[in-house]
Backbone as CSV, one residue per row, in Angstrom:
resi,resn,N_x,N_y,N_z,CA_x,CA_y,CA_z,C_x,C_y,C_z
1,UNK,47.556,182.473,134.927,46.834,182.716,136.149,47.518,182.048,137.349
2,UNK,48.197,181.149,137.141,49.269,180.403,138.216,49.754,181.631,138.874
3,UNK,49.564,181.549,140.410,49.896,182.859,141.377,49.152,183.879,141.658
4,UNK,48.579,184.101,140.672,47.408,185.294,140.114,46.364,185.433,141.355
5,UNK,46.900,185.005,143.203,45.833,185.572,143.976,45.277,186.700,143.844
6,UNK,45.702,187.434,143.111,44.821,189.018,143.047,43.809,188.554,142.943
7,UNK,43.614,187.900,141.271,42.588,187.673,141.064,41.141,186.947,141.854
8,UNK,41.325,186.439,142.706,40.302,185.503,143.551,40.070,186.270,144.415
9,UNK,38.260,185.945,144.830,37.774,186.788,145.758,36.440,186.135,146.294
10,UNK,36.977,186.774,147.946,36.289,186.084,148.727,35.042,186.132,149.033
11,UNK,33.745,185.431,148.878,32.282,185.519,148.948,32.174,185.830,150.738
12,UNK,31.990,187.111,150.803,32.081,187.046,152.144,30.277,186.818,152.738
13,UNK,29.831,186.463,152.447,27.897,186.406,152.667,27.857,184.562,152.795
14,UNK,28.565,184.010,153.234,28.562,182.187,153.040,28.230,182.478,154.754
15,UNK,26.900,181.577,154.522,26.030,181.396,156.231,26.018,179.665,156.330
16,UNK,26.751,179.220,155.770,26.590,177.602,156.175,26.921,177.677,157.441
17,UNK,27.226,176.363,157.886,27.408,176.474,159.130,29.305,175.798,159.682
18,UNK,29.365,175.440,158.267,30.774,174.644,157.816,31.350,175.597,157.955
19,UNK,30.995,176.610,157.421,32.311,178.013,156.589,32.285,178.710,157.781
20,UNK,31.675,178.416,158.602,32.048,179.845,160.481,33.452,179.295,160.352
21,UNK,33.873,180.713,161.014,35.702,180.114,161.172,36.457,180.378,160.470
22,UNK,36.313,179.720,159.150,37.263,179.687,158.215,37.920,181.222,157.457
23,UNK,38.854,180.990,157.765,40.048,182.738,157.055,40.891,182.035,156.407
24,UNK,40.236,182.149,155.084,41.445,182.147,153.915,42.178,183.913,153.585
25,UNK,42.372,184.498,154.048,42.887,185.908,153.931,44.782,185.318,153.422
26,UNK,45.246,184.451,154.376,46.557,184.107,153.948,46.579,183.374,152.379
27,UNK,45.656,182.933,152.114,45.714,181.803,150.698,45.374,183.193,149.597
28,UNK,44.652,184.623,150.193,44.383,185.253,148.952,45.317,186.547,149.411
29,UNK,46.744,186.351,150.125,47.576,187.680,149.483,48.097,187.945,148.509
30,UNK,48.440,188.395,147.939,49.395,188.564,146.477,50.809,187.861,147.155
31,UNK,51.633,187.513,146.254,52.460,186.062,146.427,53.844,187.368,146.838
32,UNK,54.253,188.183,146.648,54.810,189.135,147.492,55.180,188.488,148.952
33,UNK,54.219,188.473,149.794,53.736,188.550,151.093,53.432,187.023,151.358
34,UNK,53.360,186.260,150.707,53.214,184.593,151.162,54.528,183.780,151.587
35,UNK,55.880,184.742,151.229,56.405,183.969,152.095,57.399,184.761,152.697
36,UNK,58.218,184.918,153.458,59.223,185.523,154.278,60.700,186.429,153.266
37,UNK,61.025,185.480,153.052,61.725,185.629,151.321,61.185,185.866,150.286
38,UNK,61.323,187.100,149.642,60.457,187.567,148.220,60.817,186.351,147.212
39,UNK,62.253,185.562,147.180,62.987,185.765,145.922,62.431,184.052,146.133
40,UNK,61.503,183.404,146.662,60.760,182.558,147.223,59.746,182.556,146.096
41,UNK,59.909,180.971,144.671,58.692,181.330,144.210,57.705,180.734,144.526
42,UNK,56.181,180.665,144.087,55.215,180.598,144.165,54.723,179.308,143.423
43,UNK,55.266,179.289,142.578,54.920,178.550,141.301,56.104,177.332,141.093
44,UNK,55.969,176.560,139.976,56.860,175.812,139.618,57.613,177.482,138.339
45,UNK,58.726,176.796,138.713,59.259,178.021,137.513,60.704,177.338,136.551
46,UNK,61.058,175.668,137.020,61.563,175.000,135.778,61.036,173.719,135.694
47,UNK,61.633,172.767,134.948,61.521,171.298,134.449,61.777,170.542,135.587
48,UNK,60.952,169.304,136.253,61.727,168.888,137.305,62.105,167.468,136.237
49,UNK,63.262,166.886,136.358,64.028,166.234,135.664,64.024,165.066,136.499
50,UNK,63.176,163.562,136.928,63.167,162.442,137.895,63.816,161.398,137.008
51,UNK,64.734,160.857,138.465,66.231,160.533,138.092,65.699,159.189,138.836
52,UNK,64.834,158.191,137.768,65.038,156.458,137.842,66.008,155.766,138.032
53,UNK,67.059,156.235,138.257,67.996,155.578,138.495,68.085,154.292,139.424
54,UNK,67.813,154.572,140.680,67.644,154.026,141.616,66.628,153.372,141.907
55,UNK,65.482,153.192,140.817,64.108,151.997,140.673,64.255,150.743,140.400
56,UNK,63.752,149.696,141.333,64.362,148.105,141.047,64.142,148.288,139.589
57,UNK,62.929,148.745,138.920,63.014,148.291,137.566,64.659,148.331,136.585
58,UNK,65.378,149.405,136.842,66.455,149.921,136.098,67.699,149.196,136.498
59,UNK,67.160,148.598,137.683,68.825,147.311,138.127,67.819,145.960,137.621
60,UNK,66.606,145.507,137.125,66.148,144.638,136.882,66.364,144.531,135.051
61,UNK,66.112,145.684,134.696,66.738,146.303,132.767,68.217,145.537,133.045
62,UNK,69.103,146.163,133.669,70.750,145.960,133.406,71.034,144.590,133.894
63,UNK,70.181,144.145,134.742,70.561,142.202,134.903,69.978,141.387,134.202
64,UNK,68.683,141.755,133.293,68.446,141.155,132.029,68.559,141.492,130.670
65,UNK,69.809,141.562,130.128,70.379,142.152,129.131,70.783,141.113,128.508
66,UNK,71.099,139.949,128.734,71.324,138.779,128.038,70.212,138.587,127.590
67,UNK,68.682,138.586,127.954,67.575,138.210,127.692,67.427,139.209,126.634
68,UNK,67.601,140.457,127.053,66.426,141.440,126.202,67.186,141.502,125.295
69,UNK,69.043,141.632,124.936,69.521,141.444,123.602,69.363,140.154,123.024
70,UNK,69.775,138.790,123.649,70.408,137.670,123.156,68.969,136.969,123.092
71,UNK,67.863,137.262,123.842,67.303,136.239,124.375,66.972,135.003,124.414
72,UNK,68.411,135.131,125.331,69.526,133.980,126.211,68.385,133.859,127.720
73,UNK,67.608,133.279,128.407,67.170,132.952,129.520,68.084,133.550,130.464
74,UNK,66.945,134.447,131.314,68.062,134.381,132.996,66.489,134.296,133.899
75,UNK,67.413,134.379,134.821,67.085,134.143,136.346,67.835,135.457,137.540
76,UNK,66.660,136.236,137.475,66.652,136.898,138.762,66.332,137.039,139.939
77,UNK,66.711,137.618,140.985,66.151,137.483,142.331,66.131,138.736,142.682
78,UNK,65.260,139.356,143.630,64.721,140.917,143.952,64.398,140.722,145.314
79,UNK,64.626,141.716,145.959,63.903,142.121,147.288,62.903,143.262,147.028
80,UNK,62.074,142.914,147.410,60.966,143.945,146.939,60.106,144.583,148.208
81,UNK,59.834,146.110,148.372,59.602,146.762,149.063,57.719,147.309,148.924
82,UNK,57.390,147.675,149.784,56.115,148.638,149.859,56.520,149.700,148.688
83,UNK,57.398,150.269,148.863,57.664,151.505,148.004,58.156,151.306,146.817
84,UNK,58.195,150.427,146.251,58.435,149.517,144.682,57.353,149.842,144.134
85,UNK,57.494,150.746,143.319,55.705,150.789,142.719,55.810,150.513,141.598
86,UNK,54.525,149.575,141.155,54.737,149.561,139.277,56.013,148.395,139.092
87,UNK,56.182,147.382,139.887,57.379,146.612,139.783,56.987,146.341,137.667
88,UNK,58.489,146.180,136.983,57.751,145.225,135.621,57.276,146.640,134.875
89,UNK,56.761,147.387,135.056,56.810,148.098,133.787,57.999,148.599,132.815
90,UNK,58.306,149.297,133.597,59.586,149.364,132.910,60.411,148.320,132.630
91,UNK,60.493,147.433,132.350,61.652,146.397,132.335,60.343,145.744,131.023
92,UNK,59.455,145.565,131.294,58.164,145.355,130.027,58.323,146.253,129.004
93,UNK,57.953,147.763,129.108,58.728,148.642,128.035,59.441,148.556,127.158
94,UNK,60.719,148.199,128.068,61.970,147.844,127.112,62.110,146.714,126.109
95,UNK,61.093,146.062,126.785,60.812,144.793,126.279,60.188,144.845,125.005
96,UNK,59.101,145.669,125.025,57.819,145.870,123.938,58.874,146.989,123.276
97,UNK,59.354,147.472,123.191,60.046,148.328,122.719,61.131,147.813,121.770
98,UNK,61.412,146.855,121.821,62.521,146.005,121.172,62.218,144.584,120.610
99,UNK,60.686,144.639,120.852,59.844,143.021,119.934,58.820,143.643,119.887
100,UNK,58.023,144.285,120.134,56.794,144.664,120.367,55.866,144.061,120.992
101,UNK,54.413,143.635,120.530,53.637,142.921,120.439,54.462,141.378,121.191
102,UNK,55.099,140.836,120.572,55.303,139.065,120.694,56.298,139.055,121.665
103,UNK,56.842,140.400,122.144,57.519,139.869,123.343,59.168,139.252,123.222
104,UNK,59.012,138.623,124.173,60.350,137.750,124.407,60.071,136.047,124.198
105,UNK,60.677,135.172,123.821,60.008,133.797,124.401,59.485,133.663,125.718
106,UNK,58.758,132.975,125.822,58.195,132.449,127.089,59.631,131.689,128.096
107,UNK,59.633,132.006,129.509,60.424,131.508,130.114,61.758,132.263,129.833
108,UNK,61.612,133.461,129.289,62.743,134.062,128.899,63.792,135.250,130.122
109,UNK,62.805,135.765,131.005,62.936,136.187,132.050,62.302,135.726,132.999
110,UNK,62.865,135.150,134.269,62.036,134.916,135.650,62.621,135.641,136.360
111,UNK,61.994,136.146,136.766,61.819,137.168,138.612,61.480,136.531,139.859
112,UNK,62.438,136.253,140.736,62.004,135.844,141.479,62.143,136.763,142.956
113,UNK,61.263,137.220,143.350,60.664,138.246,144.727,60.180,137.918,145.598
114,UNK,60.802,138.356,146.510,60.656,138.010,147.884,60.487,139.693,148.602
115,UNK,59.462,139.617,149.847,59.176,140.923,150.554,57.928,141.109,150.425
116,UNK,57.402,142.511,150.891,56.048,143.088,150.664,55.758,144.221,149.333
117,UNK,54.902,143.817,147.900,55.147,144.664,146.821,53.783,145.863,147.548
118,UNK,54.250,147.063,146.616,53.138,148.019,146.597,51.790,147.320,145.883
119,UNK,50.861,148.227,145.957,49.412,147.876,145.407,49.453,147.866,143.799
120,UNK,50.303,148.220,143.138,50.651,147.946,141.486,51.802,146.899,141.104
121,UNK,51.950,145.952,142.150,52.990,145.194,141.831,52.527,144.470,140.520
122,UNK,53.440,144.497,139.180,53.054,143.610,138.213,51.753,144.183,137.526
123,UNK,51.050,145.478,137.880,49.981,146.122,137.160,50.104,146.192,136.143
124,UNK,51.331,147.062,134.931,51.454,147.350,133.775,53.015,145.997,132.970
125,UNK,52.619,145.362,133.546,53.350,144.239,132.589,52.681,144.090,131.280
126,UNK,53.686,143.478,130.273,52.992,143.301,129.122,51.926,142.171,129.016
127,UNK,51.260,141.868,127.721,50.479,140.720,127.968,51.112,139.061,128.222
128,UNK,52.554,139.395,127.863,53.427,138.134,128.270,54.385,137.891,129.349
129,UNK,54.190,139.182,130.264,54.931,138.950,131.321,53.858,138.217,132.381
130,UNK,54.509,137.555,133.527,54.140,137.222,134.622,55.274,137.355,135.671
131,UNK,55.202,137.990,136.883,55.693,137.921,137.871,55.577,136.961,139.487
């Protein structure tokens, strides 16, 4: 049904006083005619493939690699942004992913951040991380 405006139809008898005005006629053409370019789709029509690359978490993974293989103690430092979201999960993941449950020793990774975090800074850490 994705696209499928045919199908939808408009109650034209609505006397609120909200709905004066309102023309959805453009939201119910057939997808033909919705945009300038036919060959223009409508829909999602592949996989979108999001490329972490560039998430502090994934430069915070590759500078604690002594820890998460050896765990050998380090010491990091971060600048951390509004748009950092979820700081620590991922880098927790990897973590629980490779001890599970028990983690790393205590004192095994420190983070140290400086800046303004988003509203999930440190949300999905494990039960042994602290940031």
């Amino acid at each position: 049904m994705v696209g499928r405006v045919d199908m939808l139809n408009m109650n034209r008898v609505i006397t609120h006083y909200k709905a004066r005005g309102l023309d959805f006629a453009n939201l119910l053409k057939p997808s033909f005619q919705t945009s300038s370019k036919p060959e223009v789709p409508i829909r999602c029509i592949e996989q979108i493939k999001p490329d972490f690359s560039a998430v502090l978490d994934s430069r915070l993974i590759e500078e604690a690699q002594n820890a998460i293989i050896d765990q050998r103690p380090v010491i990091l430092k971060a600048e951390v942004r509004n748009y950092n979201r979820a700081i620590g999960a991922m880098l927790s993941g990897e973590i629980s992913r490779r001890y599970g449950e028990a983690g790393l020793p205590e004192d095994c990774i420190t983070v140290y951040m400086q800046g303004s975090a988003g509203q999930s800074f440190g949300a999905f850490l494990g039960p042994w991380g602290e940031l």
